[in-house]
N, C-alpha and C positions, 0 to 999 in steps of 0.2 A: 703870403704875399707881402711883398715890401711897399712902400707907399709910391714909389718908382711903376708898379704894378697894378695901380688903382687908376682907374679911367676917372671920367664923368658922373659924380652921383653915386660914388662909393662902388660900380661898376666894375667888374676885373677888367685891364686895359688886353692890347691885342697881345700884347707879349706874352698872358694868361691864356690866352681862349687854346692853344695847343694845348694844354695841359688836359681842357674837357674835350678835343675831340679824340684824345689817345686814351680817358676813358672811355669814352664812345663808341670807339671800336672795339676794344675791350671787351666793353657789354655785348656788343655786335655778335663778337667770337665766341664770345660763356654762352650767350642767349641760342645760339645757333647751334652748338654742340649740344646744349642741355635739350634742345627738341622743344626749349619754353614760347618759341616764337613758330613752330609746326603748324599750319593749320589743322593740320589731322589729329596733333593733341589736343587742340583745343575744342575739334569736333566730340571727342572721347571723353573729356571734360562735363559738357553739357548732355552729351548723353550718358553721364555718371559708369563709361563702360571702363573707367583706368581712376587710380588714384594719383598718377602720375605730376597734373597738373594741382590738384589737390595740397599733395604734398608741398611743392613750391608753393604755395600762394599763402597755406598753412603756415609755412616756415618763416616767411616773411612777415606775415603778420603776429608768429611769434617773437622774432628779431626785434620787431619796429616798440612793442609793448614791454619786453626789458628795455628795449632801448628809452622807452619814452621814461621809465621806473627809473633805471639811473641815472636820467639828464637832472631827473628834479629831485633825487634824493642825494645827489654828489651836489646839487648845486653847480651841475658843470658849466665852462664858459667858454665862450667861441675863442679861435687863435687868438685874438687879439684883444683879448682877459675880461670881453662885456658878460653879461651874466645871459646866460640861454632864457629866453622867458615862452614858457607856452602857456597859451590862452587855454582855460576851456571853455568847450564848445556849449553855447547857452540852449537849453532846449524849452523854450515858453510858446510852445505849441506850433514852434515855424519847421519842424522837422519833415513835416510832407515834401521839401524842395530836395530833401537829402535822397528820400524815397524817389521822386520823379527821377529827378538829372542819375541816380542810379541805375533806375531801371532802361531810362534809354541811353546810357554807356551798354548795360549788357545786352541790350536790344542789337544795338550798333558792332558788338563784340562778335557777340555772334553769329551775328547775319554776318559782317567781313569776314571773323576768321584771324583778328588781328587786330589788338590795342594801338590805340596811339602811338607806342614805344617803339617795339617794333618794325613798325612798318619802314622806317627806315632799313633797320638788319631785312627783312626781308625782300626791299628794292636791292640792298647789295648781294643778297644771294640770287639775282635774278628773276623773281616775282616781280616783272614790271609791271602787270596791270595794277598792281597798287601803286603807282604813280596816279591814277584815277581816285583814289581812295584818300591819298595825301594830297592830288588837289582840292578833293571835298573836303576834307580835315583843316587846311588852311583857308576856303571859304567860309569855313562855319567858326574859325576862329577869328577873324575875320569884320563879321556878322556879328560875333559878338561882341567885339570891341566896340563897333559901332553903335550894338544899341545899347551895351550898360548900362551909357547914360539915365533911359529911358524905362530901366527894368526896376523892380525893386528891390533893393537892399540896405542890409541896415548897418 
């Protein structure tokens, strides 16, 4: 991005945001072929009867773990030549939040049938009732923004 291409607040400006919805769709189309957005794989998933979804999730989180290995052994830097900095994550006995907010994502996974992600690709393949599911998803995001203030974090 050129600085012509930077909004408000280091923000990609409009002239950018095409760029993320043509990923978008993108993903829409792999996620949709691949059967990773299938409610019925994902039922198969959790009843351990396919490796299927397994595999994808596997893979990913093998990706993301060399990925994370050569950001900090290359020293790699974003386009624009700042140095990549990942935090680690401190564990002084506050990891029950990691647990909770886990458990009711997969709570939530599983009862819908459909991550967060998703649910878009799946309104455009016609799955309208999850337009019900996305307006719950942006009340409770929502909700949340409004009570951060209020919650605790450090």
């Amino acid at each position: 991005m050129g600085a012509a291409e930077v909004g408000a607040e280091g923000r990609p400006g409009r002239e950018t945001l095409w760029k993320f919805v043509l990923v978008g769709i993108f993903l829409g189309v792999v996620f949709t072929k691949a059967e990773v957005i299938s409610w019925f794989r994902i039922q198969e998933m959790f009843r351990f009867q396919s490796f299927h979804m397994y595999g994808i999730i596997g893979s990913a989180v093998f990706v993301g773990a060399i990925s994370i290995l050569l950001i900090r052994r290359l020293e790699a830097r974003t386009v624009y030549g700042d140095p990549i900095r990942l935090a680690d994550k401190e564990s002084r006995g506050r990891n029950y939040r990691y647990w909770i907010g886990g458990g009711l994502f997969g709570l939530g996974w599983g009862l819908l049938g459909a991550c967060p992600g998703p649910i878009f690709a799946l309104i455009g393949n016609g799955v309208t009732v999850l337009l019900v599911s996305l307006a719950a998803a942006l009340v409770g995001t929502w909700s949340y923004g409004w009570l951060r203030p209020h919650l605790p974090h450090h």
